[in-house]
Phi, psi and omega in degrees: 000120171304124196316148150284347167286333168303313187312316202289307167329287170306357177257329192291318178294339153308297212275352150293342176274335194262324176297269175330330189264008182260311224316315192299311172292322182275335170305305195307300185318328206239348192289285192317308179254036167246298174100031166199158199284322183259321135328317186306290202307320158292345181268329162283321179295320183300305203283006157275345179285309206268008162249309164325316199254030158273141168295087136359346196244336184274034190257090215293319148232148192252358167266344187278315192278352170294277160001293177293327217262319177297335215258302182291333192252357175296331182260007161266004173263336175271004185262343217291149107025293200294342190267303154011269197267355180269150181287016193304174188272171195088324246219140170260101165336330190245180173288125170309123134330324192248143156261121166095017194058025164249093168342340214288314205262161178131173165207170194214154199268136184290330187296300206297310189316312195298348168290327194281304201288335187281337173305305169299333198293296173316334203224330158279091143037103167325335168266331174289016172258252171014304160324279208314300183294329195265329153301302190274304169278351180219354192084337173326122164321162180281320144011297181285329182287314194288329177273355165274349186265336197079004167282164131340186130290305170318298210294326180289331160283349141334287205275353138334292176317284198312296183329296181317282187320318198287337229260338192259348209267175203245328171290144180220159171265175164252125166260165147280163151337297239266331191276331160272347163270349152268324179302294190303304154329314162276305205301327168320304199270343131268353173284335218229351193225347195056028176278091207264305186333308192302280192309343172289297210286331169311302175332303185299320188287338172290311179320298214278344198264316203286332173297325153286001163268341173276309190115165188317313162320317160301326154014129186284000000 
């Protein structure tokens, strides 16, 4: 009959074996809905810690309670304060506008925004600004970005994706004044009055001003 310290090893090493054998999945699972590597990576770790130390034997399958359990703690790091507010690259600087699935409601502090907005101005595309913010800054499905873009679904996770990466990158354009205090004036003005329909048509007019100015290749 086997020791209980023996007993104990062996359960340990299954459940380090059923933890590898999710593992490749639940990164995925936590890549996707942080939209960072190292965050993935921490989110894995809580959840090994917190399945060594689960009763195990109530476990029917162990990649569904891994899963969930990776699913859960990814979306109490996107609810957190700290993810929230920070400016890391990739990441939209301020608090989402909207609570409660409404876009309308929230409000945002003016100094940091007009900083969040020349940045984005600076370093995006009209059309990966237009993704972004309506992602990042409002909440929007992706669903909804594509009928306000004139997109795919796909083209609208692109154009997220893409944003997050350009947002780390070092090039930046020349903005105007004038073109950063209306972009800042609208995005103001859904976030604090819920007139969102305005910040959907600026957008959209910028795609269409920048396509035509880029030429077909650019094309939105």
């Amino acid at each position: 009959m086997p020791s209980k310290s023996a007993a104990h090893t062996e359960d340990l090493r299954e459940a380090e074996a059923a933890f590898h054998e999710s593992r490749g999945l639940m990164h995925a699972i936590a890549y996707r809905m942080l939209g960072s590597a190292g965050e993935a990576d921490d989110v894995l770790q809580e959840a090994w810690i917190r399945w060594q130390a689960y009763d195990r034997s109530t476990v029917r399958k162990p990649q569904a309670f891994l899963t969930t359990t990776v699913t859960r703690l990814a979306i109490n790091v996107l609810q957190s304060a700290r993810v929230r507010r920070e400016t890391s690259l990739g990441q939209w600087p301020l608090e989402r506008a909207g609570t409660g699935g409404d876009p309308a409601l929230g409000a945002v502090d003016g100094e940091a925004l007009e900083v969040a907005v020349l940045i984005l101005m600076e370093r995006l595309t009209p059309a990966q600004r237009a993704a972004y913010v309506l992602r990042e800054a409002f909440d929007y499905p992706y669903g909804r970005i594509a009928e306000v873009l004139g997109q795919s679904q796909t083209n609208a996770r692109q154009l997220v994706s893409r944003a997050r990466r350009h947002l780390a990158a070092e090039k930046r354009a020349t903005v105007t004044a004038a073109d950063h205090r209306q972009f800042l004036t609208a995005f103001s003005t859904a976030s604090q009055a819920g007139n969102v329909a305005v910040l959907e048509k600026l957008l959209r007019e910028e795609i269409v001003s920048y396509s035509d100015c880029m030429g077909a290749a650019q094309a939105a």
